[in-house]
C-alpha positions in Angstrom: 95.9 84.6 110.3 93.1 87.1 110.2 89.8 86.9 112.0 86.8 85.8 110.0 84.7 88.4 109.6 81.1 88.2 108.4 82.1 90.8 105.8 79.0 93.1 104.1 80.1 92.6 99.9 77.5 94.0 98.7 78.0 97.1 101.1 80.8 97.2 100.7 81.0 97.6 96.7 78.1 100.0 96.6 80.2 102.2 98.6 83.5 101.7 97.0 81.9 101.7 93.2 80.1 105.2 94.3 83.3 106.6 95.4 85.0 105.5 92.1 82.5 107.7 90.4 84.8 110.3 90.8 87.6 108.3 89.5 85.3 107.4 86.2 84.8 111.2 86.2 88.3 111.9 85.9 88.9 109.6 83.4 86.7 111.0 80.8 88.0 114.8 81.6 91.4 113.4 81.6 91.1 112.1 77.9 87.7 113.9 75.9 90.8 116.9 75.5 92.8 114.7 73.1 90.1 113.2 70.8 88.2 116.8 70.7 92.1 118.5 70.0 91.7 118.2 66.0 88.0 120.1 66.1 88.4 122.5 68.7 92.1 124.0 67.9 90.8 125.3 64.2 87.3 126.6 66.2 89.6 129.0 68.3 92.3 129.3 65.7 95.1 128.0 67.6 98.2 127.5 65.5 101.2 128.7 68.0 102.6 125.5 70.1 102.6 127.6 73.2 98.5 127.8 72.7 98.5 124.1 71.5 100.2 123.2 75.1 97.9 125.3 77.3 94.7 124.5 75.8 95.6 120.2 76.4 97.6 121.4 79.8 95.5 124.3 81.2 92.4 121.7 83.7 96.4 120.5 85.0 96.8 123.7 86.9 93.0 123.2 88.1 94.3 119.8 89.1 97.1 121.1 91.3 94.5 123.6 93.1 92.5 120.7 93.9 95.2 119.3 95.6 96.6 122.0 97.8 92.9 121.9 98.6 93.0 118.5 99.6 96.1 118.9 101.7 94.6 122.0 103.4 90.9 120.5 104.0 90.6 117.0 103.5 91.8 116.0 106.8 90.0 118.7 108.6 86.6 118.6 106.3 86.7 115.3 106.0 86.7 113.0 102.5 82.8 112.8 101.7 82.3 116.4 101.8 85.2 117.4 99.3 84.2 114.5 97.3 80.7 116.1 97.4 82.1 119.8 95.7 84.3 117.4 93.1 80.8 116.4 91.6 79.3 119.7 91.7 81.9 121.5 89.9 82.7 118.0 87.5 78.9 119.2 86.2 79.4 123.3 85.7 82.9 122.5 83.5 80.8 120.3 81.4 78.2 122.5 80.8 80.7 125.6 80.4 83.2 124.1 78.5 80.9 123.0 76.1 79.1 126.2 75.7 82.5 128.5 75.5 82.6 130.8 72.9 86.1 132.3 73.5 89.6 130.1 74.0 90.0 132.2 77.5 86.5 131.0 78.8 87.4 127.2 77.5 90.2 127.1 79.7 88.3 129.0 82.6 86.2 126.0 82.8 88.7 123.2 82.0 90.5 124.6 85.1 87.6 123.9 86.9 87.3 120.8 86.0 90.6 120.3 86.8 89.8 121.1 90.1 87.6 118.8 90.6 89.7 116.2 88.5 92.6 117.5 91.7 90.3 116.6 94.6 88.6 112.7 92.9 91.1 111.2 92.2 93.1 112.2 95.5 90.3 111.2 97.7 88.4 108.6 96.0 91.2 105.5 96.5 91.9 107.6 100.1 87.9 107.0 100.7 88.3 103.7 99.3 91.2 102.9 101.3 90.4 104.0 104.6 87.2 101.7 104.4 88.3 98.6 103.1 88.9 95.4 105.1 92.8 94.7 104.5 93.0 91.6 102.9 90.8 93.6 100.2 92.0 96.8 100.3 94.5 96.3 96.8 91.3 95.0 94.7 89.2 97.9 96.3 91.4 100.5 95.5 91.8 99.3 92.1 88.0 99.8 91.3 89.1 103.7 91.2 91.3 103.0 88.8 88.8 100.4 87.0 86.3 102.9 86.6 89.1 105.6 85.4 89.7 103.4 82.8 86.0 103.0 82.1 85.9 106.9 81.7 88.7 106.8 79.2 87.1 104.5 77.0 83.6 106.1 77.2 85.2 109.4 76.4 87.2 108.1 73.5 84.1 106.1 72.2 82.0 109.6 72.5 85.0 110.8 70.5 84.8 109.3 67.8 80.9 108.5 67.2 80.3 112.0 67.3 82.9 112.7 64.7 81.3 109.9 62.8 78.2 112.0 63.0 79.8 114.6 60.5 79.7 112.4 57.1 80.4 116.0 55.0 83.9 116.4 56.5 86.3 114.7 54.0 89.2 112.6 55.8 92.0 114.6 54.4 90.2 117.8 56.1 92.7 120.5 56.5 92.8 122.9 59.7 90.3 125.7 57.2 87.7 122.8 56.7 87.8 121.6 60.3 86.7 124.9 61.4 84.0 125.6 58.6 82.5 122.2 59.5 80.4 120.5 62.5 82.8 118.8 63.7 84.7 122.0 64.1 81.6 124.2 65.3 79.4 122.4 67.5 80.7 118.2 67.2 83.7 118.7 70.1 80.7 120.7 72.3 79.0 118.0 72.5 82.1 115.6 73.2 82.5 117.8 76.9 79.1 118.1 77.7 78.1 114.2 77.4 80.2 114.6 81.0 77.3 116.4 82.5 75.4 113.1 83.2 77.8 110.8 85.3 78.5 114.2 86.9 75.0 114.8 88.1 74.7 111.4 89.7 78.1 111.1 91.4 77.5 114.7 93.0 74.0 113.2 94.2 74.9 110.0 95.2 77.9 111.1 96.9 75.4 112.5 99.9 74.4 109.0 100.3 77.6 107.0 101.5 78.7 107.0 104.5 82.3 109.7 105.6 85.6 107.6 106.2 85.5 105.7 109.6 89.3 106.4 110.3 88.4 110.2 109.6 85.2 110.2 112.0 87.6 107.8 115.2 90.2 111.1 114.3 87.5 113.6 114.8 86.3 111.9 118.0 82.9 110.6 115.9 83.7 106.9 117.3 79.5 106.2 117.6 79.3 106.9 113.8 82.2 105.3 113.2 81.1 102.0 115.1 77.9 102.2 113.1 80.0 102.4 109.7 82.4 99.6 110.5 79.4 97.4 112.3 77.3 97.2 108.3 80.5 96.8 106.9 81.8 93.6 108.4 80.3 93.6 112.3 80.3 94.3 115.7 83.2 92.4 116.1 85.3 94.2 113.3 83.9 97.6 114.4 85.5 97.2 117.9 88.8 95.0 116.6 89.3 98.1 113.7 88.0 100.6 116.1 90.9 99.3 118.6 93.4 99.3 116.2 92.8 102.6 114.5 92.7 104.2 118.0 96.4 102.9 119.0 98.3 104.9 116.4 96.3 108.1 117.5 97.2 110.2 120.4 95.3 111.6 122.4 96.1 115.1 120.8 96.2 113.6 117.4 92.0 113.5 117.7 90.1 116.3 116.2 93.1 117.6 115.4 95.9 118.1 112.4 99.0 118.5 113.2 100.8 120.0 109.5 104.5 119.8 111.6 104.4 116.0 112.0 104.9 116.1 108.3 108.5 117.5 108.9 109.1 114.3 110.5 112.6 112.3 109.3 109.9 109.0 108.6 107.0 110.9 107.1 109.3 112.8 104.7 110.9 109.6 103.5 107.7 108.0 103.2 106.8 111.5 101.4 110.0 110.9 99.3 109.1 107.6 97.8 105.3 108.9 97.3 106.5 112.2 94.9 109.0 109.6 92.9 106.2 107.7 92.0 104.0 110.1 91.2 106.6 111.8 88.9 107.6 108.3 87.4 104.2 108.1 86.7 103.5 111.0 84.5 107.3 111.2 83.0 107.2 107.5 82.1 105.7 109.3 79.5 101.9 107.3 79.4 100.3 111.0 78.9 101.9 112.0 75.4 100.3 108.9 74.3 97.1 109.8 75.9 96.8 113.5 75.3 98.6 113.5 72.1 97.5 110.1 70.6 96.3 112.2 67.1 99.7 113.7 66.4 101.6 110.4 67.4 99.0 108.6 64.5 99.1 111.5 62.0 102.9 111.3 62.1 102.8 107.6 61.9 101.1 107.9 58.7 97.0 107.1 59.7 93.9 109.5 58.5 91.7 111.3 60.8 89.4 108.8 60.9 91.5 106.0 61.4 93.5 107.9 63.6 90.2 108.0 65.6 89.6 104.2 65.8 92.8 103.8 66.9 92.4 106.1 70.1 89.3 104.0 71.0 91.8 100.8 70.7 93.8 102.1 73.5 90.8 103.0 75.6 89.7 99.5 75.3 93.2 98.2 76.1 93.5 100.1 79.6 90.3 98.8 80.4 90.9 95.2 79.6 94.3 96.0 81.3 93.3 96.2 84.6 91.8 92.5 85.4 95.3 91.4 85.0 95.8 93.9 88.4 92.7 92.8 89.6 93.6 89.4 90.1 97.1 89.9 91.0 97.6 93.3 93.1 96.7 91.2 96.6 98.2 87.8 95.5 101.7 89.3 94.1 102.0 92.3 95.4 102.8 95.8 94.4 106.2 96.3 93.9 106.9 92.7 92.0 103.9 94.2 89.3 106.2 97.3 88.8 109.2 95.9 88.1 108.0 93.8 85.7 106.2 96.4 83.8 108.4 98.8 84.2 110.9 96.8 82.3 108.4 95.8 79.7 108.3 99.7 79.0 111.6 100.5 78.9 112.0 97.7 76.0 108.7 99.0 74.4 109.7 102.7 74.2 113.2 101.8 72.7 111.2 99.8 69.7 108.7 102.9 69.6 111.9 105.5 69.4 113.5 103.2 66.6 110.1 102.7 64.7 109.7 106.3 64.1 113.6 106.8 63.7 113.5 104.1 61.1 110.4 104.8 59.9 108.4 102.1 59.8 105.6 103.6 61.0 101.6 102.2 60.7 101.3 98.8 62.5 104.6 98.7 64.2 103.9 102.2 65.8 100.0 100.6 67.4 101.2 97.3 68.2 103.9 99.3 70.6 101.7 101.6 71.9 99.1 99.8 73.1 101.4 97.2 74.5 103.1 100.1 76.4 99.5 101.0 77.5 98.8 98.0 78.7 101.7 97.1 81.1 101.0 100.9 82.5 97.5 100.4 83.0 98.3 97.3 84.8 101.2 98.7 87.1 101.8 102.4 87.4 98.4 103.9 86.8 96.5 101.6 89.1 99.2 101.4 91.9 100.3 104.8 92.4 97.0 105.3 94.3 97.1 101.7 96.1 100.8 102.9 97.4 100.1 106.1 98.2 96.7 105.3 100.5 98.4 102.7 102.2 101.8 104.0 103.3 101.2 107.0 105.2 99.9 107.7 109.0 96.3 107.7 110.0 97.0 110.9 111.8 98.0 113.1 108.5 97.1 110.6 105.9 95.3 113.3 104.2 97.5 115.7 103.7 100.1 113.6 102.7 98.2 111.9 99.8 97.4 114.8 98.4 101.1 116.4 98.5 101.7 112.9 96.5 98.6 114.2 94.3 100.3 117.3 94.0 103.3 116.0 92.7 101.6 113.8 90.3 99.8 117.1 88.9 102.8 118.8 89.0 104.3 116.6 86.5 101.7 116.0 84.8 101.0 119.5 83.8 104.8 119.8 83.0 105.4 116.6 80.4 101.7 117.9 78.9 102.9 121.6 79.0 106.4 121.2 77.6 105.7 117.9 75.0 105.3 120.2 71.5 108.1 121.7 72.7 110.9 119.0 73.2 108.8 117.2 70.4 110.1 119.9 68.0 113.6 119.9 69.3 113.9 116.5 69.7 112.0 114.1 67.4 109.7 111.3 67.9 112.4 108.7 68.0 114.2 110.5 70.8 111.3 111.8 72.9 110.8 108.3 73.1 113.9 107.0 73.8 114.0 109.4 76.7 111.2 108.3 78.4 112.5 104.7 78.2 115.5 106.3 80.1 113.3 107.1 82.7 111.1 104.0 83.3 115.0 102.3 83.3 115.5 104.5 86.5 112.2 104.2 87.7 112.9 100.2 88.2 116.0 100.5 89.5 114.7 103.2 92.5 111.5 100.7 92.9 114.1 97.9 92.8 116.2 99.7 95.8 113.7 101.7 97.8 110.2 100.6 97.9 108.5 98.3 100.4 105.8 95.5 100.0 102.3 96.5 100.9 100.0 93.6 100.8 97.8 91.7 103.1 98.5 94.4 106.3 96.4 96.5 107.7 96.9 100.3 107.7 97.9 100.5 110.6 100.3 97.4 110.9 101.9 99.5 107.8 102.3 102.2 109.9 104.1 101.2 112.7 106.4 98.9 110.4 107.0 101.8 108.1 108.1 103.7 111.3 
């Protein structure tokens, strides 16, 4: 049984919830591109699929910079500091995207954005992580993905009041009176720079919190460490963790990284299972819904207005999702909550596939997509980051999150990318259909491959996962 600690809550949150900033952050850049799609497409005049792809797609490649970033700095620079240039460059996409004039300098800034979308929300649940006692490091981690949610809803929300704000355009609005109107002018500026705010204080308050205590024992910063782990839960914890973290370093592990050790035969099947993951969770096919929410609603029969609501529906259900993670991620476990969605989906996307091949369209189509949205938000989205922060060495932890990240932009950027494309060669009914193929193999590799997390200490994972 584990020691008793006097723990520090409310230290504890204030740090984790500021850290999480960047994870709200990303979730309002991740998802103000789909709602502001319909206004700003007739603005630039984009009618070819290939431009419809890269102006959703184009903050991905931004993402994948920021982690190939991460992997080359964060475990040499340390998390706070990286964390720190997230915020700063969160605030100058806002402000540029919003004032772009041309569709080159709108993706210019959304690729900056992307970067700093990249580097939050690789480091924030690694931040998160590395300083959370162990018997609440699940429900810790989870606030990242918490206040991710909370970004999506507040973006979607923005969304749509600020197209309510334009009462001239008429709901059956075609592409020419889009881009004559306000909505199509200035409304979808307006929908990116609302960012600018909760940018502003995360960069600012980021200089405030303390850098990760493993990172600082690495670095041979023990004192500051001690003084970190001592508020957090006392001195009894600071020398216990302090102990601990210090027997899975060598002594040339400190204030050192060591890139090799990530050719190793147990890192790279640790680094296996992390890139699956991240893969299954942007191929299980969650983004199409998210990105492309208004062509999945036109085509199931809904106005631009309703079509609108209905995107601030599935906001609301990611959010309300994750309680149900909350109070299970460190009482069930991780890879019992996957299974079980993971099934749930693969049913749900073959009743979404045969809605639209038989099609039934209108309710049938929302009832199935927000119940698909809501067994993701409570498994993949969240737990993706709680996996990967937890099964990797302290000595290159870094680094191999963010090749995890990287793989998660990676395919990201290539389901968002390539989606108008195998739309129009394969239909709705099939695109979906396919992706319940892959949640189907998704459960049966979790099923096989991946181990239970909970309740251990990172670096009781560690040597176990040796």
């Amino acid at each position: 049984m584990a020691p008793n600690y006097p723990y520090n809550q409310t230290y504890i949150w204030l740090i984790s919830m500021t850290a999480a900033l960047g994870g709200f952050l990303f979730g309002y850049d991740w998802v103000v591109i789909g709602g502001a799609k319909p206004f700003y497409e007739p603005f630039f005049n984009i009618t070819s699929v290939a431009d419809q792809g890269w102006g959703t797609s184009s903050a991905l490649v931004g993402c994948m910079v920021g982690a190939i970033l991460c992997i080359l700095l964060s475990d040499k620079l340390g998390r706070k500091r990286l964390l720190i240039f997230s915020g700063f460059l969160f605030s100058l996409s806002a402000i540029g995207t919003a004032l772009a004039d041309t569709f080159w300098w709108f993706n210019c800034y959304r690729i900056l954005g992307g970067i700093a979308m990249g580097i939050a929300l690789n480091l924030s649940p690694l931040y998160i992580s590395e300083l959370a006692p162990p018997e609440k490091r699940g429900r810790l981690v989870t606030i990242n993905q918490f206040l991710v949610m909370i970004g999506v809803l507040l973006a979607q929300i923005a969304n749509w009041q600020i197209s309510l704000l334009d009462t001239a355009l008429a709901e059956d609005a075609d592409f020419t009176a889009i881009a004559a109107s306000w909505s199509g002018q200035e409304g979808w500026r307006w929908m990116f720079g609302a960012e600018v705010v909760p940018a502003l204080l995360f960069f600012i308050l980021m200089f405030f919190v303390p850098e990760s205590t493993r990172w600082l024992i690495k670095n041979k910063q023990q004192e500051r460490a001690v003084e970190v782990l001592t508020k957090i839960g006392g001195k009894e914890y600071a020398k216990d963790s302090l102990n601990e973290t210090l027997s899975t370093l060598k002594e040339e592990d400190l204030g050192a990284v060591n890139f090799r050790e990530l050719l190793q035969r147990n890192v790279l099947k640790l680094l296996g299972i992390g890139i699956f993951l991240a893969f299954l969770q942007q191929w299980s096919g969650i983004n199409v819904v998210i990105y492309y929410a208004a062509d999945i609603f036109t085509a199931a029969g809904f106005t631009l207005k309703q079509m609108m609501l209905n995107i601030v529906v599935i906001g609301g259900v990611m959010v309300a999702s994750i309680f149900v993670t909350f109070a299970t991620v460190d009482r069930y476990g991780r890879k019992s909550i996957l299974l079980v969605c993971l099934a749930a989906m693969t049913l749900l996307y073959a009743g979404l596939g045969y809605s639209f091949y038989a099609d039934l369209g209108g309710t049938s189509v929302v009832v199935l997509v927000l119940l698909n949205v809501m067994f993701y938000s409570i498994s993949l989205a969240p737990l993706l980051w709680v996996l990967l922060s937890e099964i990797f060495p302290n000595r290159i932890r870094g680094a191999a999150i963010s090749i995890g990240a990287l793989a998660h932009w990676v395919g990201n950027f290539t389901l968002t990318y390539s989606f108008p494309a195998i739309k129009e060669n394969l239909g709705w009914a099939n695109n979906f259909w396919l992706y319940g193929v892959i949640c189907a193999v998704g459960f049966m590799v979790i099923w096989w491959i991946l181990p239970e997390t909970k309740g251990k200490t990172l670096e009781e994972l560690e040597k176990d996962l040796a």
